[in-house]
Structure formats: C-alpha cells, structure tokens
N, CA, C and O atoms as a Maestro MAE file, in Angstrom:
{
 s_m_m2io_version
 :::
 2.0.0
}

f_m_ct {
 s_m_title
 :::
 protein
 m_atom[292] {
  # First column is atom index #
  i_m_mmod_type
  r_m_x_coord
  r_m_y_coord
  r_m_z_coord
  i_m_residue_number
  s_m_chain_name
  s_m_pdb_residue_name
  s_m_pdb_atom_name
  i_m_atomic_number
  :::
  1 25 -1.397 2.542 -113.143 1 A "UNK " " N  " 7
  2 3 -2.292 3.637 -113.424 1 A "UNK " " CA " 6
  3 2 -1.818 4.873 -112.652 1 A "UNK " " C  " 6
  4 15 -1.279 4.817 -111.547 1 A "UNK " " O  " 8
  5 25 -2.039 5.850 -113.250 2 A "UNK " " N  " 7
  6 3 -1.348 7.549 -112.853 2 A "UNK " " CA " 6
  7 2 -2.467 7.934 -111.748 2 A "UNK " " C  " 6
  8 15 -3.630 7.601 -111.972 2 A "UNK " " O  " 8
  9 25 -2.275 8.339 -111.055 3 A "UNK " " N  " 7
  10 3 -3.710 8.924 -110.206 3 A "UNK " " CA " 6
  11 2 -3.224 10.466 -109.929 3 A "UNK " " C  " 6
  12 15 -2.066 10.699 -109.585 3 A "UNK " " O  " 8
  13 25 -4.439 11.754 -110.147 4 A "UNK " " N  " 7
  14 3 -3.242 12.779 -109.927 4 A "UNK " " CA " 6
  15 2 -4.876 13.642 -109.164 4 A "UNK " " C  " 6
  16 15 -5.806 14.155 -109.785 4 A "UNK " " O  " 8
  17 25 -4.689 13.510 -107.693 5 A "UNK " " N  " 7
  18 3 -5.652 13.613 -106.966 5 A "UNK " " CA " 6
  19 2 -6.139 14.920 -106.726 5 A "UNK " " C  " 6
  20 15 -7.312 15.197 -106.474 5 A "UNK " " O  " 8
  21 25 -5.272 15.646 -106.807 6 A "UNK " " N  " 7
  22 3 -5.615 17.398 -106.859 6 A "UNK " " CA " 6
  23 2 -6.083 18.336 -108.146 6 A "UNK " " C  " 6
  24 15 -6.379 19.531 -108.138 6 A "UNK " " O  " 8
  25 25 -6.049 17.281 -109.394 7 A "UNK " " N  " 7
  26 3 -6.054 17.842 -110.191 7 A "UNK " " CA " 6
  27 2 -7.788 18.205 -110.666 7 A "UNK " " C  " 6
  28 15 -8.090 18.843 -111.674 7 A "UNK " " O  " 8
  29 25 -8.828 17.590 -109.612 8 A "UNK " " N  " 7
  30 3 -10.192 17.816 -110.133 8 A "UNK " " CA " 6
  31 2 -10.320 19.036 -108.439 8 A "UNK " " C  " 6
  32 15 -11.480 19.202 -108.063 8 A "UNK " " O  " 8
  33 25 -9.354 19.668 -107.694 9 A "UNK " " N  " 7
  34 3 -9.737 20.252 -106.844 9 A "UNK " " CA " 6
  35 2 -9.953 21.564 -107.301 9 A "UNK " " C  " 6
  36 15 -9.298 21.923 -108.279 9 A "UNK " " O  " 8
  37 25 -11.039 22.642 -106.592 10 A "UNK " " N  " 7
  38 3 -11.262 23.669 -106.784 10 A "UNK " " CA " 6
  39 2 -10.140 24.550 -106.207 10 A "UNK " " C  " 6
  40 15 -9.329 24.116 -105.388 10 A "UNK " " O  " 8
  41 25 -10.134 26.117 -106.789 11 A "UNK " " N  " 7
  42 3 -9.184 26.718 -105.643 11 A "UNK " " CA " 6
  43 2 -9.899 26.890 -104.413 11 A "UNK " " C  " 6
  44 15 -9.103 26.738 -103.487 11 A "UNK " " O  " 8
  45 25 -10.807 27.087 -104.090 12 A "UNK " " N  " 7
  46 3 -11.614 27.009 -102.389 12 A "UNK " " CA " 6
  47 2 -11.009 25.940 -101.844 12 A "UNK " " C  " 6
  48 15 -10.425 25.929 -100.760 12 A "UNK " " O  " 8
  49 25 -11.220 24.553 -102.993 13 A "UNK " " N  " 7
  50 3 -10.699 23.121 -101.897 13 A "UNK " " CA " 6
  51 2 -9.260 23.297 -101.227 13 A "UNK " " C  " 6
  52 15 -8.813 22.628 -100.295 13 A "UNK " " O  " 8
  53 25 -8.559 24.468 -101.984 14 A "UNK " " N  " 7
  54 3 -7.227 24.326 -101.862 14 A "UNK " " CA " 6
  55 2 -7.192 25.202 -100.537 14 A "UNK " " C  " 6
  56 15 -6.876 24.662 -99.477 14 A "UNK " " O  " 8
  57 25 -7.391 26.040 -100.571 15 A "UNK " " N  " 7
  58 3 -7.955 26.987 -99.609 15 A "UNK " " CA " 6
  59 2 -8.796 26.334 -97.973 15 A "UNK " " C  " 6
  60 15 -8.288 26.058 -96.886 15 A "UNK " " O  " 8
  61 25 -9.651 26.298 -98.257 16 A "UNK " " N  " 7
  62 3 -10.109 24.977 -97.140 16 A "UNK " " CA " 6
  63 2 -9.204 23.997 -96.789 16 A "UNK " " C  " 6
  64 15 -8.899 23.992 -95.596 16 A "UNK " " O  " 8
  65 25 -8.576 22.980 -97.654 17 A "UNK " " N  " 7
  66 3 -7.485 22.088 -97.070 17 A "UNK " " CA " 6
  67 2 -6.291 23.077 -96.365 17 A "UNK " " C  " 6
  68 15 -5.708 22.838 -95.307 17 A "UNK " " O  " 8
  69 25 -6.141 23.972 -97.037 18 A "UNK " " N  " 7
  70 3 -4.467 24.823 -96.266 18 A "UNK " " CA " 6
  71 2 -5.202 25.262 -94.968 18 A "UNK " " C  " 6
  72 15 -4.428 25.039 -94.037 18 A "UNK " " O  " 8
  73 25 -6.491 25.849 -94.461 19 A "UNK " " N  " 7
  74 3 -6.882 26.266 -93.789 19 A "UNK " " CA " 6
  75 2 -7.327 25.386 -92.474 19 A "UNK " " C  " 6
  76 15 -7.411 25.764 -91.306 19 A "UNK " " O  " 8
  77 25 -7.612 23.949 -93.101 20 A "UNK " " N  " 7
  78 3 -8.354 23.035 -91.856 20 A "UNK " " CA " 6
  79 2 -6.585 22.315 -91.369 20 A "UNK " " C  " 6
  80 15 -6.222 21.892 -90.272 20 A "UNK " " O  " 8
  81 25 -5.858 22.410 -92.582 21 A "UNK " " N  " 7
  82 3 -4.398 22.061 -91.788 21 A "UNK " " CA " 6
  83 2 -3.267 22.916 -91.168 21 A "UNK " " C  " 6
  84 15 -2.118 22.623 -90.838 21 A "UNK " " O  " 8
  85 25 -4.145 24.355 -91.107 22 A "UNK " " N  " 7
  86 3 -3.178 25.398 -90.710 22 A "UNK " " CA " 6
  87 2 -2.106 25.163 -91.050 22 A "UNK " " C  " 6
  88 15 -1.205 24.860 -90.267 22 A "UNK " " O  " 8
  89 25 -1.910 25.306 -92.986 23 A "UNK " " N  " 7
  90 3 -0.483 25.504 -93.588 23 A "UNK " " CA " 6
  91 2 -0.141 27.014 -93.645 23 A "UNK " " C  " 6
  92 15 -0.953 27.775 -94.172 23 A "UNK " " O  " 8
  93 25 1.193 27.558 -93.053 24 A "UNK " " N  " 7
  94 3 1.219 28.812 -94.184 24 A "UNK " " CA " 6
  95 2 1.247 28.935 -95.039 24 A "UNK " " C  " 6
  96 15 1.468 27.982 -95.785 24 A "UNK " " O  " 8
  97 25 0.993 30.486 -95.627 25 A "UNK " " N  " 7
  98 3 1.011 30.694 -96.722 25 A "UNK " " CA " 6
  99 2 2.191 31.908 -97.108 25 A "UNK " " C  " 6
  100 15 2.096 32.916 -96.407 25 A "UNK " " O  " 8
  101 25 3.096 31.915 -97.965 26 A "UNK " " N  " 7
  102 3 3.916 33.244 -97.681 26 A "UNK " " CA " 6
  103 2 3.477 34.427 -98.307 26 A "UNK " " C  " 6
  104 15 2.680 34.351 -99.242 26 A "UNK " " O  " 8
  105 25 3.891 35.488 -97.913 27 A "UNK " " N  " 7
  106 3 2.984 36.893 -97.958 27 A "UNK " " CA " 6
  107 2 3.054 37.205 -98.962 27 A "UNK " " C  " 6
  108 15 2.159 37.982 -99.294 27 A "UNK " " O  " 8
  109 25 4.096 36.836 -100.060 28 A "UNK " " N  " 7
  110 3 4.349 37.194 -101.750 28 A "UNK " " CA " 6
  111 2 3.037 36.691 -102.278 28 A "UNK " " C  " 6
  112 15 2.572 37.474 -103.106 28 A "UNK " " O  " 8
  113 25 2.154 35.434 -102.020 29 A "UNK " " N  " 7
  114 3 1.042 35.235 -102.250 29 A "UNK " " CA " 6
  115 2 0.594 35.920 -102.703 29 A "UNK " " C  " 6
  116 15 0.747 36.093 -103.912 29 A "UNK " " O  " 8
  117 25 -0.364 36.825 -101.796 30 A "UNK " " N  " 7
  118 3 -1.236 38.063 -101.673 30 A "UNK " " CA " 6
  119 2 -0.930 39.420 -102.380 30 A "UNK " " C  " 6
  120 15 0.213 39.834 -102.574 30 A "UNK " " O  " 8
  121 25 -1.744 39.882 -102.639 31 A "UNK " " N  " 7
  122 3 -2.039 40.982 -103.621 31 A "UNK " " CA " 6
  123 2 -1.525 42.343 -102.563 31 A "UNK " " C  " 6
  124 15 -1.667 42.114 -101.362 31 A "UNK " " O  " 8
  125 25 -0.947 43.716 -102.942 32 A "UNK " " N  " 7
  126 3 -0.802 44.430 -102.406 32 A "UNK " " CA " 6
  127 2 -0.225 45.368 -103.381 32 A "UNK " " C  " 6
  128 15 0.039 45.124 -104.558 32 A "UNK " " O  " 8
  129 25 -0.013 46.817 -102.545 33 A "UNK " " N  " 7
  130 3 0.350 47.446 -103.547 33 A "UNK " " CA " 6
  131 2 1.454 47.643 -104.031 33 A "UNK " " C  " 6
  132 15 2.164 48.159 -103.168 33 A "UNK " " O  " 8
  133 25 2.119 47.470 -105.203 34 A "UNK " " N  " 7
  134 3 3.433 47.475 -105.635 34 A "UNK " " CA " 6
  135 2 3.870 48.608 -106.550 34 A "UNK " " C  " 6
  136 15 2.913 49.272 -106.947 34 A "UNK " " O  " 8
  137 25 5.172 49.046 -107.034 35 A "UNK " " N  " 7
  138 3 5.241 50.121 -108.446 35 A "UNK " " CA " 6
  139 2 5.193 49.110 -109.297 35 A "UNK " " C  " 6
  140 15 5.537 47.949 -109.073 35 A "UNK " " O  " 8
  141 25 4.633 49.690 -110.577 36 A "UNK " " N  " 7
  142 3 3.830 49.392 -111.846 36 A "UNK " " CA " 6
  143 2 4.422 49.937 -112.968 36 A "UNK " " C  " 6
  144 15 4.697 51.136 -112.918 36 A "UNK " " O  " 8
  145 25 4.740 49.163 -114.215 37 A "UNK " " N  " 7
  146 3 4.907 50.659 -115.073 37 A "UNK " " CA " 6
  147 2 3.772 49.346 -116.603 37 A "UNK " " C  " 6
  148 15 3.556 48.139 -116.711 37 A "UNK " " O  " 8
  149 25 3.458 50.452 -117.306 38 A "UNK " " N  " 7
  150 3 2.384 49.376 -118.371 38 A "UNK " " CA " 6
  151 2 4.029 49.162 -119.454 38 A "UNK " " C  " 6
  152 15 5.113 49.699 -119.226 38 A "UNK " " O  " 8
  153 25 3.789 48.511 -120.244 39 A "UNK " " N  " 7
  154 3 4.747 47.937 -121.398 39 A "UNK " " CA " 6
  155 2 4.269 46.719 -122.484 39 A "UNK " " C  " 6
  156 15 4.322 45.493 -122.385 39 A "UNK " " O  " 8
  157 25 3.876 47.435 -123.348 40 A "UNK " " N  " 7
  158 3 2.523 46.591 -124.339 40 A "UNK " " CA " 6
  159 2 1.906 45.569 -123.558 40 A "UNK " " C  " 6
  160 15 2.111 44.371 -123.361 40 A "UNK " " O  " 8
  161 25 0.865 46.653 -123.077 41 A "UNK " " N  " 7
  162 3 -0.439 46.149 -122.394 41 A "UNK " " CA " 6
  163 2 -0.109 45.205 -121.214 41 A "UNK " " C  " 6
  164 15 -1.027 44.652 -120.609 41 A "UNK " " O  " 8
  165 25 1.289 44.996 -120.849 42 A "UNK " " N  " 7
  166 3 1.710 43.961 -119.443 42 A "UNK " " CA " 6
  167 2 1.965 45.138 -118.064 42 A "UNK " " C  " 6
  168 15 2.885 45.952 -117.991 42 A "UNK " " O  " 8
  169 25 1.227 44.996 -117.393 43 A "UNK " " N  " 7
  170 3 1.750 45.905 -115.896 43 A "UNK " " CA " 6
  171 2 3.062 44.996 -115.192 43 A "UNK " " C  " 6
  172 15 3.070 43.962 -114.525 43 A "UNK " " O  " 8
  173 25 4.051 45.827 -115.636 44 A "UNK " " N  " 7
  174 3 5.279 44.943 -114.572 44 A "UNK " " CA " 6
  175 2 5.756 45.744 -113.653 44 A "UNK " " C  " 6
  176 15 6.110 46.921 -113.731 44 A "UNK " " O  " 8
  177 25 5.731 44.734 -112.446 45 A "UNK " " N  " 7
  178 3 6.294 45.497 -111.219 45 A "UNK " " CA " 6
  179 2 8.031 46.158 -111.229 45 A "UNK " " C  " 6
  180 15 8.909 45.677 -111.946 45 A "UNK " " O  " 8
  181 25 8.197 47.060 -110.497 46 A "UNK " " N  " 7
  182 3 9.405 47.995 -110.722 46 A "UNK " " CA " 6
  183 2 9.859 47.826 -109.574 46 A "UNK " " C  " 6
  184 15 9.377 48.681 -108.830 46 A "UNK " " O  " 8
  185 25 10.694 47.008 -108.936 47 A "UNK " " N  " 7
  186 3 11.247 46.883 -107.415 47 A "UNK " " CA " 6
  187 2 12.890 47.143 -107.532 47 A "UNK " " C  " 6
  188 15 13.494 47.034 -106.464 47 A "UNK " " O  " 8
  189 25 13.481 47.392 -108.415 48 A "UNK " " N  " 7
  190 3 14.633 47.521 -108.411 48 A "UNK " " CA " 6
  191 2 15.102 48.474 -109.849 48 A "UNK " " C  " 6
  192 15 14.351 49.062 -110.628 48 A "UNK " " O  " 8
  193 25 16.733 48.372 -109.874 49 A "UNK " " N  " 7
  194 3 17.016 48.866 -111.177 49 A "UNK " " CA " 6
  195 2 17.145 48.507 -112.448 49 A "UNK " " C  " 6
  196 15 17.335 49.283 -113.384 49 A "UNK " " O  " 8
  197 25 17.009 46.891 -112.532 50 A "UNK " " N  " 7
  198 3 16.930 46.246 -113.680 50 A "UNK " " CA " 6
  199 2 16.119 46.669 -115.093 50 A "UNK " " C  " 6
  200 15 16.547 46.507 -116.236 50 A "UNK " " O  " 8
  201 25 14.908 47.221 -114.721 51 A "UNK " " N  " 7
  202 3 14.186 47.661 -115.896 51 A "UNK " " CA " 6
  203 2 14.186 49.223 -116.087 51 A "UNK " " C  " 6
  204 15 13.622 50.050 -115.370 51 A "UNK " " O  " 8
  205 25 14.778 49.394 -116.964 52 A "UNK " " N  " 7
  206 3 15.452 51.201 -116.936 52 A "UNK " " CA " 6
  207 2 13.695 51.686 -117.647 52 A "UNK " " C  " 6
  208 15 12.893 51.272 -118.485 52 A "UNK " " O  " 8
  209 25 13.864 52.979 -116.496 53 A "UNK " " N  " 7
  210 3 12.399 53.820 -117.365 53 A "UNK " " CA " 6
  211 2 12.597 54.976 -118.433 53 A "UNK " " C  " 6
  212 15 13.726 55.438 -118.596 53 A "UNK " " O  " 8
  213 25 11.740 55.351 -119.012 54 A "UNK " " N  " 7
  214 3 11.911 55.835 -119.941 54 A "UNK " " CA " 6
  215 2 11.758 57.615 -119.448 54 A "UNK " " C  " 6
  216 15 10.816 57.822 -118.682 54 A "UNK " " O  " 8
  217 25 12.480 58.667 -119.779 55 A "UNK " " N  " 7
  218 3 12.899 59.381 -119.484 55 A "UNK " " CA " 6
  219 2 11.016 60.154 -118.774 55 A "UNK " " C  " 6
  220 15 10.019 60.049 -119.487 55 A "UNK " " O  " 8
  221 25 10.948 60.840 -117.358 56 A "UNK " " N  " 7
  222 3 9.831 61.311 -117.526 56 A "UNK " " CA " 6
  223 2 8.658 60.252 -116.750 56 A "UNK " " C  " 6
  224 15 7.555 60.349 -116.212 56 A "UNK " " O  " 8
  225 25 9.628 59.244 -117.062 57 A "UNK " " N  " 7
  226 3 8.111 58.051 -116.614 57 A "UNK " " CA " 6
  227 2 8.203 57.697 -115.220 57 A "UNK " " C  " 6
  228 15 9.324 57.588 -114.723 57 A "UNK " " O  " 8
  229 25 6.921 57.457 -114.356 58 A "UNK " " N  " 7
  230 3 7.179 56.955 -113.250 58 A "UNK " " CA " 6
  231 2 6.149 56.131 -112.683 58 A "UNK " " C  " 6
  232 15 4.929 56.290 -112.714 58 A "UNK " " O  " 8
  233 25 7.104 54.881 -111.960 59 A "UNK " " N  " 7
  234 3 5.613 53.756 -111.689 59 A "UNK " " CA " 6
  235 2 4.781 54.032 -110.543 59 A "UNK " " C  " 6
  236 15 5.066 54.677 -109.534 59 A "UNK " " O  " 8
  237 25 3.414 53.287 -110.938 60 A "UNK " " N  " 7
  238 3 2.448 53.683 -110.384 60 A "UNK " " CA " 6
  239 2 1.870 52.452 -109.075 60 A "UNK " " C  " 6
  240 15 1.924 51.225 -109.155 60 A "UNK " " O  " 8
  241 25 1.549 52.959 -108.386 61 A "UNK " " N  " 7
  242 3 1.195 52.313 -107.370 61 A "UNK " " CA " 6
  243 2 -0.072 51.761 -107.584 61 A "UNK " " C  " 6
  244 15 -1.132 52.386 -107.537 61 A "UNK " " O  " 8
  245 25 0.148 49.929 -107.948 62 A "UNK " " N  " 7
  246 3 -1.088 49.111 -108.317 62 A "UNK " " CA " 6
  247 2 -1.387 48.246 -107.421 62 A "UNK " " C  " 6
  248 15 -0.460 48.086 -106.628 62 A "UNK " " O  " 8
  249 25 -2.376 47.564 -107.194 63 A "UNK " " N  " 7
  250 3 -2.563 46.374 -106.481 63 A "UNK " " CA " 6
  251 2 -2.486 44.778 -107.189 63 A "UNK " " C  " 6
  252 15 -3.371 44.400 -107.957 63 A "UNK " " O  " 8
  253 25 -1.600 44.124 -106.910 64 A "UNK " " N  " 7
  254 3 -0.643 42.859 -108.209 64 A "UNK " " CA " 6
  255 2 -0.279 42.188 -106.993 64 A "UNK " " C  " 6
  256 15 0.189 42.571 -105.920 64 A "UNK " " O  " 8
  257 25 -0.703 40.831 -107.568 65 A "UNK " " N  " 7
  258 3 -0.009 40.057 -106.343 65 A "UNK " " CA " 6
  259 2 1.556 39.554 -106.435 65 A "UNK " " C  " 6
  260 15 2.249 40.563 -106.301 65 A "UNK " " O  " 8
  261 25 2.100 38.790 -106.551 66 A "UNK " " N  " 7
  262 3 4.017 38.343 -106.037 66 A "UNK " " CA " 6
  263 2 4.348 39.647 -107.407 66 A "UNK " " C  " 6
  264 15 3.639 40.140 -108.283 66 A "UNK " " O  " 8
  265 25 5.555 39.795 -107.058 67 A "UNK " " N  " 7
  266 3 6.623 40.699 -107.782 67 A "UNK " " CA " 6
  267 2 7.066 40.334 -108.852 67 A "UNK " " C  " 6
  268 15 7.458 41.155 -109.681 67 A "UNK " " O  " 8
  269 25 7.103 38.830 -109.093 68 A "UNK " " N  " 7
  270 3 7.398 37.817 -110.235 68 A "UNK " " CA " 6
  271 2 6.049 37.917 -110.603 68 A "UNK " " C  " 6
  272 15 5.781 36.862 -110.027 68 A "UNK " " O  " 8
  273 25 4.876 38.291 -111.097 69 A "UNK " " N  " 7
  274 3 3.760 37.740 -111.644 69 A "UNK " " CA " 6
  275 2 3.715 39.805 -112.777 69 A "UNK " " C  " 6
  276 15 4.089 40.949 -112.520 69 A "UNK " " O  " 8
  277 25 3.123 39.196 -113.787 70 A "UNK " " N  " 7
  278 3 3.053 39.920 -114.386 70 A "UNK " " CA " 6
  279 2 0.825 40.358 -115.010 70 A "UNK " " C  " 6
  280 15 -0.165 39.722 -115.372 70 A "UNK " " O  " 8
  281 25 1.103 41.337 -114.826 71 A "UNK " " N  " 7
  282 3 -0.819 41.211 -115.083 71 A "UNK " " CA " 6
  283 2 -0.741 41.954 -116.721 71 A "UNK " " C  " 6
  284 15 0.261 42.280 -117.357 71 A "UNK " " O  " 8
  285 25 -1.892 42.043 -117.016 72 A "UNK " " N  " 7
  286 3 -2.230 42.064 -118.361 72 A "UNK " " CA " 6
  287 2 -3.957 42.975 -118.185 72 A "UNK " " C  " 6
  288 15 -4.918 42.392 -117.681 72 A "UNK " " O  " 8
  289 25 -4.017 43.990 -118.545 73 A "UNK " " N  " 7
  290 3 -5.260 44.564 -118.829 73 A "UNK " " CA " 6
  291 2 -6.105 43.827 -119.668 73 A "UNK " " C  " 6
  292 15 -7.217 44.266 -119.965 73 A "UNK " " O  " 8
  :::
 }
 m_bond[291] {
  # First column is bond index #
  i_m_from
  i_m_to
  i_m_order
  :::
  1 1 2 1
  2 2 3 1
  3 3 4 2
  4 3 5 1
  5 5 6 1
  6 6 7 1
  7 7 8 2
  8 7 9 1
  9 9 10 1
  10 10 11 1
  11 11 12 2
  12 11 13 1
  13 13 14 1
  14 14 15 1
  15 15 16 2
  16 15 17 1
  17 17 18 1
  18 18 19 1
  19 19 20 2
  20 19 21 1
  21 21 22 1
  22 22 23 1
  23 23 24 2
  24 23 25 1
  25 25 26 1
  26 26 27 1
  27 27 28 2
  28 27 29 1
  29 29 30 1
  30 30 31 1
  31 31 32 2
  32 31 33 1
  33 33 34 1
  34 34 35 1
  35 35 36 2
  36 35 37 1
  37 37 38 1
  38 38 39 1
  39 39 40 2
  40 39 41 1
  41 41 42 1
  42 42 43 1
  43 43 44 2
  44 43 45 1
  45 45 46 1
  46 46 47 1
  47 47 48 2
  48 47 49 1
  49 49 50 1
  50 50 51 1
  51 51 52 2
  52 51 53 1
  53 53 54 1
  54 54 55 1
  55 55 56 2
  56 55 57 1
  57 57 58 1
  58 58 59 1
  59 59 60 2
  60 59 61 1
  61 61 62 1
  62 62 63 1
  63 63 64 2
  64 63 65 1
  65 65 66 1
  66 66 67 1
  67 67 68 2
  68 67 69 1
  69 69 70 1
  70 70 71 1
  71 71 72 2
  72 71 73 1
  73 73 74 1
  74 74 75 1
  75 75 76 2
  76 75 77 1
  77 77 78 1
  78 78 79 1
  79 79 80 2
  80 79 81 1
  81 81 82 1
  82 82 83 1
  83 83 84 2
  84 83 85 1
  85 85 86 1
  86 86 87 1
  87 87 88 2
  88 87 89 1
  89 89 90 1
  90 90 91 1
  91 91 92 2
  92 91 93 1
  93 93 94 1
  94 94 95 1
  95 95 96 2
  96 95 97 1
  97 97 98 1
  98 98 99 1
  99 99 100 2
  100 99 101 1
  101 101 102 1
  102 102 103 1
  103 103 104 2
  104 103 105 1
  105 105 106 1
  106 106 107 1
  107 107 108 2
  108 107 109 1
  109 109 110 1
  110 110 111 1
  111 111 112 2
  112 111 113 1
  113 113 114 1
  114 114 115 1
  115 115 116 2
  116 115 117 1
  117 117 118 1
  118 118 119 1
  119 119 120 2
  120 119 121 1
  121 121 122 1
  122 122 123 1
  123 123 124 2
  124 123 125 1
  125 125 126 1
  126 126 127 1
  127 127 128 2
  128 127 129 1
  129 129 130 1
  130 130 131 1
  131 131 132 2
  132 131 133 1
  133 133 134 1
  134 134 135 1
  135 135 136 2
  136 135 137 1
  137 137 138 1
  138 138 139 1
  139 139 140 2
  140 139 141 1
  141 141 142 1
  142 142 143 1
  143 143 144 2
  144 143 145 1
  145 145 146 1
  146 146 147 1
  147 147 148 2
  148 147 149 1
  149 149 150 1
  150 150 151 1
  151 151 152 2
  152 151 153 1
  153 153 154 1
  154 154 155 1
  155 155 156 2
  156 155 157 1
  157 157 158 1
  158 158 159 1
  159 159 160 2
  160 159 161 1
  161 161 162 1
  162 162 163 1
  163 163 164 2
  164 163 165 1
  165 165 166 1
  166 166 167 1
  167 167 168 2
  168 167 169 1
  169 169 170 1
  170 170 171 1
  171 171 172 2
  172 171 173 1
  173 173 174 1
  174 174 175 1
  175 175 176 2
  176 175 177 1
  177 177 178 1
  178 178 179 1
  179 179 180 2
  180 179 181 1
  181 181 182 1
  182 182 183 1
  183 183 184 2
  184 183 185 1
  185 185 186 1
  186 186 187 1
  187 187 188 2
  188 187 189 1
  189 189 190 1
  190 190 191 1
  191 191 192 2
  192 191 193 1
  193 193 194 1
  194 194 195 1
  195 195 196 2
  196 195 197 1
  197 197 198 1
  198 198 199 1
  199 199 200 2
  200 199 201 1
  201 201 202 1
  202 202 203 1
  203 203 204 2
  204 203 205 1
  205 205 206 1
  206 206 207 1
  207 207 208 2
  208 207 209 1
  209 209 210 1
  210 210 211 1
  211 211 212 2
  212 211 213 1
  213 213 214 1
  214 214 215 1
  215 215 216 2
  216 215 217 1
  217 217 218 1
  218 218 219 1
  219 219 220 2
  220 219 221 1
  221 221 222 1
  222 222 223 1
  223 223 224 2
  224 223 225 1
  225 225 226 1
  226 226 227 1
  227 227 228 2
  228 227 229 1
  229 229 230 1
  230 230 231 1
  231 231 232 2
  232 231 233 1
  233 233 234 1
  234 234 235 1
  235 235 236 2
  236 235 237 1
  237 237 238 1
  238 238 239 1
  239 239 240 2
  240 239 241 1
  241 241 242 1
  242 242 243 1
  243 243 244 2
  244 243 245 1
  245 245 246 1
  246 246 247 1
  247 247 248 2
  248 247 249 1
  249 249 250 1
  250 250 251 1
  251 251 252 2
  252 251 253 1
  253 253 254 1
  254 254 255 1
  255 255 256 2
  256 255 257 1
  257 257 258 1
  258 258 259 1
  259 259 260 2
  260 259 261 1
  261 261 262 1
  262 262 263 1
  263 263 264 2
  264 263 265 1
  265 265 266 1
  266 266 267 1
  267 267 268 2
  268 267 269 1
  269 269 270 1
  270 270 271 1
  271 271 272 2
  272 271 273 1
  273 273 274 1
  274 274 275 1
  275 275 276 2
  276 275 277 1
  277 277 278 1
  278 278 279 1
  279 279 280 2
  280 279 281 1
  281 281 282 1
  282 282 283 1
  283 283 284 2
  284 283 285 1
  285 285 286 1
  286 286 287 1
  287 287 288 2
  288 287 289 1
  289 289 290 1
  290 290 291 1
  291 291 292 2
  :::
 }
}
C-alpha cells in the first residue's frame, strides 16, 4: 500500500512543521519587488537580457515571488 503522508497537509501545517524544526527557507521563496513587464495577461519578471522589450517599454516594479514564477492577473 502507497502511503503519501503530506499530501492531506495544509500550507500552515507546512509552515508550522518548517518552523517547530527550524528548517530554512531560501529567500527566492518570498515575495518582493522585482521588474515586471505584462505579455498576454502573464506578468514576467525581467532580470536579465533574454526577453527583448519592445521599443519604449519599461518594466515595472511589482511585488512576485521567485524570478522563475510567473503571475497572471
């Protein structure tokens, strides 16, 4: 039989367990402010030169958590 023990946990439980075992957590975690640019309706972060902007355009300073995560209005 499969047993998959975390899978009925809340995010608090997860939170509480990292907290009563003083795990870190790394700071990409957390939300902060990053550059932004919108691109059908996805806010993607702008940390480098890979995503060329469009002439005129410039990103905006949002609050998004890791750099890899993409948000959606």
């Amino acid at each position: 039989m499969w047993v998959f023990p975390l899978s009925n946990w809340t995010e608090l439980d997860l939170w509480e367990y990292i907290r009563a075992e003083n795990i870190p957590v790394l700071p990409l975690y957390f939300a902060k402010q990053r550059p932004a640019v919108e691109r059908d309706g996805a806010l993607i972060v702008v940390d480098d030169d890979r995503l060329p902007l469009s002439p005129g355009k410039a990103p905006r300073m949002l609050r998004l958590a890791s750099p890899s995560s993409a948000a959606i209005r």
